[in-house]
C-alpha positions as CSV (number, residue, x, y, z in Angstrom):
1,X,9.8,-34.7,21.3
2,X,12.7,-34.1,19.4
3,X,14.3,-31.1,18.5
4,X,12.6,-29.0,15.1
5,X,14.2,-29.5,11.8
6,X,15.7,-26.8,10.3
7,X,16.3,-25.7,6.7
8,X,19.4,-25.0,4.9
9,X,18.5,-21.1,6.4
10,X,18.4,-22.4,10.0
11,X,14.6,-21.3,10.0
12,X,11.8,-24.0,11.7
13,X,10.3,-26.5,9.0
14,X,7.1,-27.7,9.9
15,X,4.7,-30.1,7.4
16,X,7.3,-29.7,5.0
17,X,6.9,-25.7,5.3
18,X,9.4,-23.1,6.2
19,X,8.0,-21.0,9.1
20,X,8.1,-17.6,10.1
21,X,10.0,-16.6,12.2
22,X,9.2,-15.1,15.4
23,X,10.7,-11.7,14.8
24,X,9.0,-11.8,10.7
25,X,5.8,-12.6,12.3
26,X,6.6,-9.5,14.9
27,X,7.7,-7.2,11.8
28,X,3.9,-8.5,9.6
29,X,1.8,-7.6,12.9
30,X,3.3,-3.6,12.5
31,X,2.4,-4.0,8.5
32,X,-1.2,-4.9,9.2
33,X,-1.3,-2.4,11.5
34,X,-0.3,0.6,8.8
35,X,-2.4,-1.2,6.7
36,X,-5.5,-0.7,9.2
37,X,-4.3,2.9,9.8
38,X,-4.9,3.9,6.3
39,X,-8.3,2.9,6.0
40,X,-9.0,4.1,8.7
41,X,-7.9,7.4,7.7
42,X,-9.4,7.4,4.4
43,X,-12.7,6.6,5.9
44,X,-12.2,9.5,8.1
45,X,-11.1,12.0,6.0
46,X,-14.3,10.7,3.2
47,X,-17.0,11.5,6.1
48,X,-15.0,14.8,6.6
49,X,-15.3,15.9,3.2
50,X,-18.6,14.3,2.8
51,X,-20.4,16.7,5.2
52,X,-17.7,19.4,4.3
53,X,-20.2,22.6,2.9
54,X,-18.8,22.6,-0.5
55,X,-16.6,20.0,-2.5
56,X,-15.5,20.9,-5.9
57,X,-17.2,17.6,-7.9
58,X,-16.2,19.1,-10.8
59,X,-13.2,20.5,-10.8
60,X,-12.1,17.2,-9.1
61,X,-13.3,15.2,-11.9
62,X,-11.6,17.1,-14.3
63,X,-8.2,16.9,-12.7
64,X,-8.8,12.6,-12.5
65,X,-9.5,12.7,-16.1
66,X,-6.5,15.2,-16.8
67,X,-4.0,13.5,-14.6
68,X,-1.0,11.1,-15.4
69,X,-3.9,7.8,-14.7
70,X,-6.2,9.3,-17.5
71,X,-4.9,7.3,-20.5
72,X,-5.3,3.8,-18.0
73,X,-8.5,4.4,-16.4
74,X,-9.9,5.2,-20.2
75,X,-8.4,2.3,-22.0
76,X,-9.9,-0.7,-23.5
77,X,-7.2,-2.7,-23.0
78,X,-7.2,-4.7,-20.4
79,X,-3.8,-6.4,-20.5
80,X,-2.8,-2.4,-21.0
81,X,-4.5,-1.2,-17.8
82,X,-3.4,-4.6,-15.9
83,X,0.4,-3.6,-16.5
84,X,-0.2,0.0,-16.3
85,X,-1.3,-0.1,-12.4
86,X,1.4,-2.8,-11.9
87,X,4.0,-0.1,-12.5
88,X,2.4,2.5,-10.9
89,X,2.4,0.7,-7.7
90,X,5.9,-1.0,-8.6
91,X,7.3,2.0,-8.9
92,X,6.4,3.8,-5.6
93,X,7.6,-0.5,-3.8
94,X,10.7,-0.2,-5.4
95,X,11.4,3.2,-4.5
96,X,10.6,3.0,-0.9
97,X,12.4,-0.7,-0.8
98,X,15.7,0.4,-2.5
99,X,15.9,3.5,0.2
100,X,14.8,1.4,3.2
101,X,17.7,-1.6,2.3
102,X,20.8,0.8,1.5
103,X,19.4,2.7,4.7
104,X,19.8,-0.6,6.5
105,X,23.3,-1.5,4.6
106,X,25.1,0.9,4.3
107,X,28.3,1.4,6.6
108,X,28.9,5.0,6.7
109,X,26.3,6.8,9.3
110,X,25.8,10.0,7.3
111,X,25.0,8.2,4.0
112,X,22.7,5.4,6.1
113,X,21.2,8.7,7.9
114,X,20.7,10.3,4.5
115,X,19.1,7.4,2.9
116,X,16.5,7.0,6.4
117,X,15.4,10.8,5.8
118,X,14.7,10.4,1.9
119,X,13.0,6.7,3.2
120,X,10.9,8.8,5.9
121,X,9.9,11.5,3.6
122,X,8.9,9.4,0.3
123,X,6.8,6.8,3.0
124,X,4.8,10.0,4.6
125,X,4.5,11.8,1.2
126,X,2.3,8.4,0.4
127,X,0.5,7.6,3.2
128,X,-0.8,11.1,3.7
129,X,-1.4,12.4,0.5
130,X,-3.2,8.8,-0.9
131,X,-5.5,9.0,2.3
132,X,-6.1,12.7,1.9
133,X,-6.6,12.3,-2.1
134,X,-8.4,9.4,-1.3
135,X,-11.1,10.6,0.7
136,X,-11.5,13.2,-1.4
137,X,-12.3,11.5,-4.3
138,X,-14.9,8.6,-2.7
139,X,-16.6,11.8,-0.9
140,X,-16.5,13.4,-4.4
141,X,-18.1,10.6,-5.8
142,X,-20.7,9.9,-3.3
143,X,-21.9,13.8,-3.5
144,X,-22.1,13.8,-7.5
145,X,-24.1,9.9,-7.7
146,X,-25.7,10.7,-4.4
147,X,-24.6,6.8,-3.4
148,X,-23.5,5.8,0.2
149,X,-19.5,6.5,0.8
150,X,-19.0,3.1,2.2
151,X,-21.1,1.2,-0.8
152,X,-18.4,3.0,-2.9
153,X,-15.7,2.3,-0.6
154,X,-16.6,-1.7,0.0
155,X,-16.5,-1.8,-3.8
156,X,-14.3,0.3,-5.2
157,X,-11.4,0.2,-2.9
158,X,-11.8,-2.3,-1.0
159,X,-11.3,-5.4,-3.2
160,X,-7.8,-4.6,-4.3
161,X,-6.9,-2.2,-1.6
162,X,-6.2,-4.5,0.7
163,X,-3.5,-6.3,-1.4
164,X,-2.2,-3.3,-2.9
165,X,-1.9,-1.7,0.4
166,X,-0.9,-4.7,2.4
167,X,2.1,-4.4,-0.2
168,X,3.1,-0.7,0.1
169,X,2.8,-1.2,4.0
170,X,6.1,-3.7,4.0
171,X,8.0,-0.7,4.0
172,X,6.0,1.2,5.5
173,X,6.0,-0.5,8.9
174,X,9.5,-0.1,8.8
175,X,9.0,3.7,10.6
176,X,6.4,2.6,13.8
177,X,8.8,-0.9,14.0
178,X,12.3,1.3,14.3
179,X,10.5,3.7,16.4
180,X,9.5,0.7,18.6
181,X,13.0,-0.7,18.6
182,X,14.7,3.1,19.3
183,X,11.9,3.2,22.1
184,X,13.3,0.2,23.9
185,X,16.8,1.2,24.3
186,X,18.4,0.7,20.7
187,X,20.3,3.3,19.0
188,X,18.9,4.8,16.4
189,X,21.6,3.3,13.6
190,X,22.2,0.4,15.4
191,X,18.9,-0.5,15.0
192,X,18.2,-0.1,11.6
193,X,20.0,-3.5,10.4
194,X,17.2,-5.6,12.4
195,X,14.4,-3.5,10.6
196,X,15.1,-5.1,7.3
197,X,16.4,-8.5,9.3
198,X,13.2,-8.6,10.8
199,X,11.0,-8.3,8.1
200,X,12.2,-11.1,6.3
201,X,10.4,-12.4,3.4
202,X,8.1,-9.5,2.9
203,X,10.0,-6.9,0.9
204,X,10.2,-9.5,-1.8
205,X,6.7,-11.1,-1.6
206,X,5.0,-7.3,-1.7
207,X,6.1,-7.3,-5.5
208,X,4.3,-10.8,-6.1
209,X,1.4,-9.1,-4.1
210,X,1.0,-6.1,-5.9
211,X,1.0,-8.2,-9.4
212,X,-2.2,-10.1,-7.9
213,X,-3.8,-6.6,-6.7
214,X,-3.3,-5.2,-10.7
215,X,-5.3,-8.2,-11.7
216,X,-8.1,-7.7,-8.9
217,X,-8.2,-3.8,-9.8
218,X,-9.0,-4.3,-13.4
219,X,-11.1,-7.1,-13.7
220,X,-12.8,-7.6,-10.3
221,X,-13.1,-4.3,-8.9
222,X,-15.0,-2.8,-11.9
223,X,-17.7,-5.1,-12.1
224,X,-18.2,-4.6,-8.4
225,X,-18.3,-0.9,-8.6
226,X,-20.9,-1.0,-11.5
227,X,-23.1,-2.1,-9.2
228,X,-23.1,1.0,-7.4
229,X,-22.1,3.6,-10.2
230,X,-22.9,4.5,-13.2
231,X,-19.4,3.8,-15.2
232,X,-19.0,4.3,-18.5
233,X,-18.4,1.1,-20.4
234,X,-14.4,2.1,-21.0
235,X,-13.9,2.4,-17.3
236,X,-11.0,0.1,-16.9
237,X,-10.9,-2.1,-19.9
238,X,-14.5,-2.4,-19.7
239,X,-15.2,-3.1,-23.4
């Protein structure tokens, strides 16, 4: 057999199809894995609350509708409510990707240091405080409809979740994979070039994921959640 072709990148073709490479496929195992980890913990955290001895239904409800996601969960629009969640999550992508890259590029170690801090502190602040909020909210929900947690969370969360997290989890990963590579011997700074290296394709593919997770969230996950809630028929461009 001869020897693999290559494309103009130097990366294996096979079929006609560029291949991952090994370290990429490496880099996507540690982006499933966060993406495991956090519904994991929301499911956690939702039978926590759920048998917690008092949950405030209402005054959680009143906060959803009174929050900066009141205008999009109420419109009628669905093209509105399709773009709306697009830039919410585009927003918190970019963020995270811009930090993680200049903490990868840049030269100077205080300003690559800086930027891995801010990177750290924006990627916990969302993990923990969407698997927290989350649980709340799908514990809050099954208490006031008195419906199973998990027939909520199978159809409200589920269906885009795992694009829309699979996206946010690119850079996510990027803290357990540089705390492997610091585990095996690598120096902290020295390593963090081969983070973004490594995780080839994927920082630019999460935004093309997240577009495809706007359109799941308004028009498939709605009809799948009105079969287990009673939602008003403005609930996400409902009509």
């Amino acid at each position: 057999m001869g020897e693999p072709r290559l494309s103009p990148r130097g990366r294996p073709v096979e079929g006609g199809k560029v291949r991952l490479s090994r370290r990429s496929s490496g880099y996507l195992a540690y982006v499933l894995g966060v993406e495991a980890g956090f519904f994991l913990l929301v499911a956690l955290f939702t039978v926590a609350y759920r048998h917690a001895p008092y949950l405030p239904v209402a005054q959680l409800r009143r906060d959803i509708l009174a929050g900066p996601e009141s205008g999009l969960l109420t419109s009628g629009n669905p093209l509105e409510v399709m773009v709306g969640i697009y830039l919410r999550n585009v927003t918190w992508l970019g963020v995270l990707t811009v930090l993680l890259y200049l903490a990868t590029h840049l030269r100077r170690a205080v300003a690559q240091l800086l930027s891995l801090v801010l990177f750290a502190a924006a990627a916990v602040l969302l993990f923990v405080t969407n698997t927290v909020l989350g649980g709340m909210v799908l514990a809050a929900q099954s208490q006031a409809h008195h419906v199973a947690w998990w027939a909520i969370y199978a159809a409200g969360v589920l269906p885009h979740g795992v694009l829309e997290i699979f996206a946010l989890a690119v850079p996510l990963a990027a803290l357990p994979y540089l705390g492997a590579l610091w585990g095996a011997g690598g120096g902290l700074l020295d390593s963090l070039p081969r983070v973004w290296r490594d995780a080839g394709p994927w920082p630019l593919r999460a935004f093309g994921v997240l577009a495809l997770a706007a359109v799941t969230e308004t028009f498939i996950t709605p009809l799948l959640l009105s079969l287990v809630l009673p939602l008003p028929r403005h609930f996400l461009g409902g009509g």
